[in-house]
C-alpha positions in Angstrom: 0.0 0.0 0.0 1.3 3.8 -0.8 0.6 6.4 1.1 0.3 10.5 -0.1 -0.2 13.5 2.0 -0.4 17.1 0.3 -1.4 20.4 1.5 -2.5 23.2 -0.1 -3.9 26.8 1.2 -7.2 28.0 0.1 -8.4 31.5 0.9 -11.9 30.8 1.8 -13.1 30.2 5.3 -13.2 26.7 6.7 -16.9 26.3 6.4 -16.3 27.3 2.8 -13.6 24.6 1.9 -15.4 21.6 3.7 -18.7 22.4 2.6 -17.6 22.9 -0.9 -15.7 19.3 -0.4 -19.1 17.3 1.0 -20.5 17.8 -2.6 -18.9 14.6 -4.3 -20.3 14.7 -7.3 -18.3 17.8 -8.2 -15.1 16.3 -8.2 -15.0 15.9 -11.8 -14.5 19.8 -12.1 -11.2 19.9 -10.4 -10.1 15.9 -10.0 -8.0 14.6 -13.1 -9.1 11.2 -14.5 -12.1 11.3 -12.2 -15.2 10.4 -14.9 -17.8 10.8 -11.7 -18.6 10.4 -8.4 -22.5 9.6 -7.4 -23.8 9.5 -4.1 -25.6 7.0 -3.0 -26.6 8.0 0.4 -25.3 9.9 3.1 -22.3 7.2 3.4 -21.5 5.8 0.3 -20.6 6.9 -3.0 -19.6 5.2 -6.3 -16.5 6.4 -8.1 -15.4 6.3 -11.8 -11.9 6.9 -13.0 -9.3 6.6 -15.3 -6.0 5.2 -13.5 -3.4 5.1 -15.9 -5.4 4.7 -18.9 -7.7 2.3 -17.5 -11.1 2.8 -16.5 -11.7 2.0 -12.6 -15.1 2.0 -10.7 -15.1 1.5 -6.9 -17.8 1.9 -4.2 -16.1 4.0 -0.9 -18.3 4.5 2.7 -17.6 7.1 4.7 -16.4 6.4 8.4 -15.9 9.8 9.8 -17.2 12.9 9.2 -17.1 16.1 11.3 -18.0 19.3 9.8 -15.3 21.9 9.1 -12.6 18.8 10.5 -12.2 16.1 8.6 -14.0 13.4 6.0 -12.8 10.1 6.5 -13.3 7.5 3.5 -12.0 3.9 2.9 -13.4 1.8 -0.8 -15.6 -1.1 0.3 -15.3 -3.2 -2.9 -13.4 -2.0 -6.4 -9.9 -0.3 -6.5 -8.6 -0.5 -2.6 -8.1 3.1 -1.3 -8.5 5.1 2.2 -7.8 8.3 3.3 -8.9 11.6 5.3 -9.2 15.3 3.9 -8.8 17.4 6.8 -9.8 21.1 7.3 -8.0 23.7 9.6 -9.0 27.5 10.0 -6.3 30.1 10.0 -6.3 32.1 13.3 -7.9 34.5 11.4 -10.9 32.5 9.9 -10.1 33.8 6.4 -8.1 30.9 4.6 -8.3 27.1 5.6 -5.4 24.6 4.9 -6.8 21.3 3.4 -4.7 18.2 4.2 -5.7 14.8 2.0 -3.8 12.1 3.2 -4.5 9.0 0.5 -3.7 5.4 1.0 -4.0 3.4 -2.4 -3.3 -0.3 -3.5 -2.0 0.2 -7.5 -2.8 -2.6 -9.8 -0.8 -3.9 -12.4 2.5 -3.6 -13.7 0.9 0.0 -15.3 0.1 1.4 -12.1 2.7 0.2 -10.2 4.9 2.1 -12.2 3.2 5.1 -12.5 3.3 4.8 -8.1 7.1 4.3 -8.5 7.2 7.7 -10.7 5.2 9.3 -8.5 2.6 10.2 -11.2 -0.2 9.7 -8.6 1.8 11.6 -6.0 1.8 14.6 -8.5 -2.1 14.2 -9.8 -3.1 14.5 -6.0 -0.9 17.7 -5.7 -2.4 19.1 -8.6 -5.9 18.0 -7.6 -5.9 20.1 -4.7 -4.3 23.0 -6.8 -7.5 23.0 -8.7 -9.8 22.8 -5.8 -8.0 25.9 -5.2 -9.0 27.6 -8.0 -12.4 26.1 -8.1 -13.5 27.4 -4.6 -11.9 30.7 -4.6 -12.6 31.5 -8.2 -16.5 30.8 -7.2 -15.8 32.4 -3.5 -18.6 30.3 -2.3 -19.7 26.7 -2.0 -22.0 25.1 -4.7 -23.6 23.4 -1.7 -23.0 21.9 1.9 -23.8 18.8 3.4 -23.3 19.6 7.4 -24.0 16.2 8.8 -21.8 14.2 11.3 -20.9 10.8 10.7 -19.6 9.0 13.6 -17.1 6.2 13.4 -19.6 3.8 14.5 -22.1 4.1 11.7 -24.2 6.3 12.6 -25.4 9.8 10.9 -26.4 12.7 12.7 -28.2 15.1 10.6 
């Protein structure tokens, strides 16, 4: 398993950032290779993507969520990834650092070498880079999604 962690500084507020973040099936404005993203429920989403020229679909389940913290995901069946996007405030609540840490299984001797030249390393970097842009080109959210879910399951609305 590899394991990525990039930051990037957005100049929105917190609230801003995460709420802009909880609509998933946006991603394909500023995620490269990402087809789409449908949610399924209030935990669970289906991803499409090209990986290295090859078209991957995946079901993921969210296991934490806390608004303007942190989203917690890990893939339930398909391509075998994990991670957290986490959310901090500056002290003075006018930009919000965004931290996606990404654990990832590559498949094949096609992904396993793009892993080895860090080509999904540098696709998560510039990810975030055009989140950037995105939200403070837009200087608001396209929606919000402000429920909790707790590590044991449950949603809180």
């Amino acid at each position: 398993m590899s394991t990525i962690q990039k930051t990037v500084d957005v100049s929105v507020p917190v609230r801003t950032a995460y709420d802009q973040w909880t609509q998933f099936e946006s991603f394909p404005r500023f995620m490269e290779g990402v087809e789409s993203v449908t949610q399924l429920d209030d935990k669970r989403l289906h991803w499409k993507a090209d990986i290295a020229g090859v078209t991957r679909e995946w079901d993921a389940e969210i296991v934490d969520q806390t608004p303007d913290e942190r989203v917690t995901w890990r893939a339930v069946e398909g391509t075998k990834n994990a991670g957290t996007v986490s959310f901090a405030s500056d002290d003075l609540g006018r930009s919000t650092r965004v931290t996606l840490r990404l654990d990832y299984e590559p498949e094949g001797i096609v992904e396993k070498t793009g892993d080895a030249l860090n080509i999904v390393e540098r696709r998560v970097e510039g990810d975030l880079e055009r989140f950037k842009e995105f939200i403070e080109s837009r200087g608001a959210e396209t929606g919000a999604w402000r429920g909790d879910v707790k590590p044991t399951g449950e949603v809180e609305r």
